[in-house]
N, C-alpha and C positions, 0 to 999 in steps of 0.2 A: 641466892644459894645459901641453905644452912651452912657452917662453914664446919662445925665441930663433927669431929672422925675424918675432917677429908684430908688429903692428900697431896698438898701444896710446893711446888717445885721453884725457886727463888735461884736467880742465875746473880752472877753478882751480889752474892750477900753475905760478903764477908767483911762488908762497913758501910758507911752513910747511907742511903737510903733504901738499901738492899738488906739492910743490918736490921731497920728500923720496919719494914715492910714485913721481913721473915718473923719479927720480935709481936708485932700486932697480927699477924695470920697465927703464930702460936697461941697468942691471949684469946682468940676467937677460938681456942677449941680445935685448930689444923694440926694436923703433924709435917712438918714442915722442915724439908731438906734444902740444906741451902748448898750452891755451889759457886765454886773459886778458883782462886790459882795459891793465892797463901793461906794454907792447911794451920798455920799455927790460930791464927786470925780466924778463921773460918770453925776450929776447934772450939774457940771462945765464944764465938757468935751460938754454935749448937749448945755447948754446955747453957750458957745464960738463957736461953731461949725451951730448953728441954727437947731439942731436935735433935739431927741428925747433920749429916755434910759428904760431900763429894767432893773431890779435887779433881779442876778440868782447867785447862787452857784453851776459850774456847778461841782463841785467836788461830788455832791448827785443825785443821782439817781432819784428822783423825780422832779427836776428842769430841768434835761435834758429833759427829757421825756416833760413835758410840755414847752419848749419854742420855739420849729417851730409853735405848736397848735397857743400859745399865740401873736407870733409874726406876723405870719398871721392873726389872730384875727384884730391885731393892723393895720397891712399895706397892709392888702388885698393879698399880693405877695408878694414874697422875688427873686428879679431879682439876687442880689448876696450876698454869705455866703462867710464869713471871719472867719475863723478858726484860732482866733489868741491867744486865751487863754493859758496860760500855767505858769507851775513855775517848777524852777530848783535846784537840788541838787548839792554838791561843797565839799562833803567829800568820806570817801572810802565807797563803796556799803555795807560794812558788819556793818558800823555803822551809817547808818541813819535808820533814826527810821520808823518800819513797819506801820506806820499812813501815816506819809508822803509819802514812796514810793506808797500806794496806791494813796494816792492824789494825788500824778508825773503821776501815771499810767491811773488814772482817768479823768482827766483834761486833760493833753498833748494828749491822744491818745482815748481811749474809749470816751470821749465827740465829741470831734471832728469826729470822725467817725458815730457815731448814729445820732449827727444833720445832717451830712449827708445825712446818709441814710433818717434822715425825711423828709430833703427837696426835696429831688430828684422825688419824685410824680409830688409832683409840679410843678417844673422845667420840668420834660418831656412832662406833659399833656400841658404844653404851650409850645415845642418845641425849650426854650431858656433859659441860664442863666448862671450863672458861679460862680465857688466854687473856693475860695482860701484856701489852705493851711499852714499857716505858720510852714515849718518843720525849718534846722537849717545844717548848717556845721558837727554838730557833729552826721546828721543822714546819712552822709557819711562817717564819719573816727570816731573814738570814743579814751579818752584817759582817764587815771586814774583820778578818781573827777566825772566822769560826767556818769555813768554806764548807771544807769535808765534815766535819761532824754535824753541822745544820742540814747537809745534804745526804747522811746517811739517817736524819732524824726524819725529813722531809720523806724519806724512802718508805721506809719502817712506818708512818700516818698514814701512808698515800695505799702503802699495801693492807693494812689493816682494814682503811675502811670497805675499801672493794671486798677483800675476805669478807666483812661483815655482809656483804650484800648475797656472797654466794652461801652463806652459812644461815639465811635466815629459815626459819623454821625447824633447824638441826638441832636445836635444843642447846646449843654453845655459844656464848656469852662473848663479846670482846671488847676489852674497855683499854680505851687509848689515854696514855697518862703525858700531860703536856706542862709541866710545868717551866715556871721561868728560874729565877736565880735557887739555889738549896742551897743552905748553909753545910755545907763538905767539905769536903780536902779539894774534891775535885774544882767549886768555887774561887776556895780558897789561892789555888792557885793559877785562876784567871786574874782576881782581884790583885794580889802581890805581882803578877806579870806588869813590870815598867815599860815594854820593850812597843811594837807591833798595838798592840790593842790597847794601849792606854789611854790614847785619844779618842777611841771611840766607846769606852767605857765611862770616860768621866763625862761626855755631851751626854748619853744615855741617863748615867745619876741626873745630872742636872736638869734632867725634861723627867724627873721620878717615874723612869722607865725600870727600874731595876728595883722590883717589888720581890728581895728576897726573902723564903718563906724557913723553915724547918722542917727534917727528913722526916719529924715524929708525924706535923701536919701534914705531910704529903700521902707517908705510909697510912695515917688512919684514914684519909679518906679514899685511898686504894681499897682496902679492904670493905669501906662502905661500900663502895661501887659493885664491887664484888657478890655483896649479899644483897644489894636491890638491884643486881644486875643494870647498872648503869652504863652507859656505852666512853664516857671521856669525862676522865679527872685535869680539870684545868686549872691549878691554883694562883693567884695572883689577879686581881677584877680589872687593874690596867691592861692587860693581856685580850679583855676578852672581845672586843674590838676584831681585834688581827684575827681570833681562831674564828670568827663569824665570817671575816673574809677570805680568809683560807680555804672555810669549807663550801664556800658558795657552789662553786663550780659542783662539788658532786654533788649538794643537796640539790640541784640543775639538774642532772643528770638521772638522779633516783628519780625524781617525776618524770621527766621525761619518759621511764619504765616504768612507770605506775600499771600493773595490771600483764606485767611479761611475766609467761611463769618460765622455770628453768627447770630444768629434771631434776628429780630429786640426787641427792648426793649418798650413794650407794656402797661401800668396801665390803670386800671381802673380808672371811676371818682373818683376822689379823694373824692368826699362827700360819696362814696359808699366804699370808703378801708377798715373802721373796720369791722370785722367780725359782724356776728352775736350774736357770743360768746360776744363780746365789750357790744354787746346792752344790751345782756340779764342782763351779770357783770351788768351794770348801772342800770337797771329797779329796779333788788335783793337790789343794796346798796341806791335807791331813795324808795324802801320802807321797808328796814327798817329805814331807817329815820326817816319815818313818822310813823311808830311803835312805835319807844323812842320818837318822839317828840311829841304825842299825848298823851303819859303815861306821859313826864314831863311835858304838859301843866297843866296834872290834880293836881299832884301832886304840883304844884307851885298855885292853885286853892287853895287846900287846907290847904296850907300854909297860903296864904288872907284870907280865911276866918278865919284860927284863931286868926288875929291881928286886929280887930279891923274893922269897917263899914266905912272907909275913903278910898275905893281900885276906883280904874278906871280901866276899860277895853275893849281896843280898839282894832279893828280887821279891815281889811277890808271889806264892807258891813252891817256890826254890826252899832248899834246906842252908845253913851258912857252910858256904863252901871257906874250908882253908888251904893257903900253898898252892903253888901256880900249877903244880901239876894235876890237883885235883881239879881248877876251874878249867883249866885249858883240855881237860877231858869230858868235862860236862859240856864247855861248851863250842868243841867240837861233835859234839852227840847233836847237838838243836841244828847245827847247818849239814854234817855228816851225815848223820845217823839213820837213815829211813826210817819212821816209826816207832823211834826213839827220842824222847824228849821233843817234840814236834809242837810248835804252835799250831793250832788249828782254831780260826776265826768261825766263831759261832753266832754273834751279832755286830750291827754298824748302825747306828743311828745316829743322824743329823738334824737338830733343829737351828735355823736360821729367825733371826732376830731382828730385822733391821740391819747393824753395822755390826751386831756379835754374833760369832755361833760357836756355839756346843756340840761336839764329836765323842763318843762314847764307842770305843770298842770293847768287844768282850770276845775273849780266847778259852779253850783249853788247852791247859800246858800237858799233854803225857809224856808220860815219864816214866818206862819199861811197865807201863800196862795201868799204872797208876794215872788217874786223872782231875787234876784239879782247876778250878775258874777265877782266872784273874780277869781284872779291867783296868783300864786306862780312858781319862777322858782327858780331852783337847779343849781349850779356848780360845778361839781366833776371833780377831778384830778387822776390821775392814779398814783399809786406809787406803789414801793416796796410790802403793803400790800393790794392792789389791789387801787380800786377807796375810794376815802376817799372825802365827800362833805368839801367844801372851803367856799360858801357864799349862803344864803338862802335869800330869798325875797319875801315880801308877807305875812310874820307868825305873831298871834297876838301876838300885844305888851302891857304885864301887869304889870302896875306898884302901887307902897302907892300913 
């Protein structure tokens, strides 16, 4: 893949090899957003890089969800996803603590798989693109210290290569990056761990099992992969042994298929993917919005008027109302009034996103014959408790 103009999405890249990967996809000519959890860091990474950044916690369920919507929102197209996010465990599997392993399990492998699968619409309905994986050595052999993070790295190889088998001829690229030691923080603080994994750390040096490399060599040869469409970045040649036996079984397996065809892999327009169910969810959660936020306009009404005749009240299309007697007659005109200062809804449209959507109404306010057109748009996110609105625009604003 030519790389310069595209469009490259780096999870994890707000240091070591997510820093360094984002830093070599910009020198190739990408424009290149990188995402995180520390914005300051992540600020640095975009500034030095001439990018861009996102702030996500993909360890929550609601941040996944919404960041293919978001980042398409942002770049139009996501040519390539970088799956590089993760954090690791360095004591025995029966004492690390059940918060964290989810987070290991969260992060390393269910993140990266559901942006995934988000992107992938995308990607087919343009017939190109390409996913990277950052899995790991220890998702090939596994030793004591590393249980859950070798078996979310294990997870994350084992899913990729099957992907690779349903995506072939899709024109989408998938390259599995398997490296063993990186000199990181993240290293860094296996190698300083005295506790649990010291013993089997220093038999490992001693049998020069532990061929640590640098984030910069890792990152440029991601990005070679990328442009010769190479399928697995394995760096370290002691290693390459294990990845040979590792992948036995499925290169077994692929022959054994030699000559099965599979339907081809078909989506819809991608503006058209959410259900119907999607819409309706959004239509239910944009009105009751406007339920509570009608009831708390009033209620905050009444509040001004019992402090005193110094209030403003400013809407869009409205004039500034002053003194409580004047608002408290206007806006007993809009719920009183027949035909008097009347909202009357003249459009409603809904686009659904994936895990965002966008609500746009549009009103006219008359006003003793006079009629003028305001809007209002909604932005709901999808989470966990279904859609939940994020930012509203357009609502009066009343203040002393």
């Amino acid at each position: 893949m030519e790389l310069s103009g595209r469009n490259v999405v780096v999870t994890g890249g707000s240091q070591g090899i997510g820093e360094e990967i984002a830093a070599q996809f910009a020198a190739a000519g990408a424009n290149v957003l990188v995402v995180a959890r520390n914005q300051g860091h992540l600020a640095a990474v975009a500034d030095r890089i001439g990018g861009d950044y996102l702030v996500a916690d993909l360890t929550k369920e609601s941040e996944v969800d919404r960041l293919i919507p978001v980042c398409l929102e942002r770049l139009g197209r996501i040519d390539v996803l970088v799956n590089n996010a993760g954090i690791e465990d360095s004591d025995a599997f029966v004492h690390v603590d059940r918060s964290r392993l989810r987070a290991i399990a969260r992060l390393n492998f269910e993140a990266a798989v559901l942006l995934t699968r988000d992107v992938l619409p995308h990607m087919l309905q343009r017939g190109e693109g390409h996913l990277v994986q950052m899995s790991s050595i220890t998702g090939a052999i596994t030793f004591p210290g590393a249980v859950a993070y070798g078996g979310t790295k294990a997870g994350l190889t084992h899913m990729a290569e099957g992907l690779r088998d349903e995506l072939e001829g899709a024109g989408i690229g998938i390259t599995v990056v398997a490296p063993g030691p990186v000199d990181t923080d993240m290293w860094n603080r296996v190698e300083d761990n005295e506790g649990y994994t010291l013993p089997v750390l220093r038999r490992l040096q001693s049998l020069h099992l532990v061929a640590k490399v640098s984030p910069e060599a890792v990152a440029r040869d991601v990005v070679r992969a990328v442009q010769s469409e190479r399928p697995h970045v394995r760096p370290g040649r002691v290693y390459g042994p294990m990845h040979v036996l590792n992948n036995l079984g499925r290169r077994m397996t692929r022959l054994a298929l030699t000559g099965v065809k599979l339907d081809p892999l078909v989506v819809d327009d991608v503006a058209a993917l959410p259900t119907g169910t999607d819409r309706a969810e959004v239509e239910a959660a944009n009105r009751a919005f406007y339920d509570a936020h009608e009831e708390r306009d009033l209620e905050a009404m009444r509040h001004l008027w019992a402090h005193g005749d110094d209030t403003v009240c400013v809407h869009p299309g409205w004039p500034i109302l002053r003194g409580w007697e004047q608002i408290e007659e206007s806006w007993r005109r809009i719920f009183d009034g027949p035909g008097r200062n009347q909202f009357i809804l003249t459009n409603e449209s809904i686009e659904v996103h994936g895990a965002a959507a966008w609500v746009t109404v549009e009103e006219n306010l008359v006003d003793r014959g006079d009629t003028q057109a305001i809007a209002a748009t909604n932005v709901f996110i999808r989470g966990a408790d279904g859609w939940k609105l994020v930012a509203h625009h357009g609502s009066p604003v009343m203040m002393r």
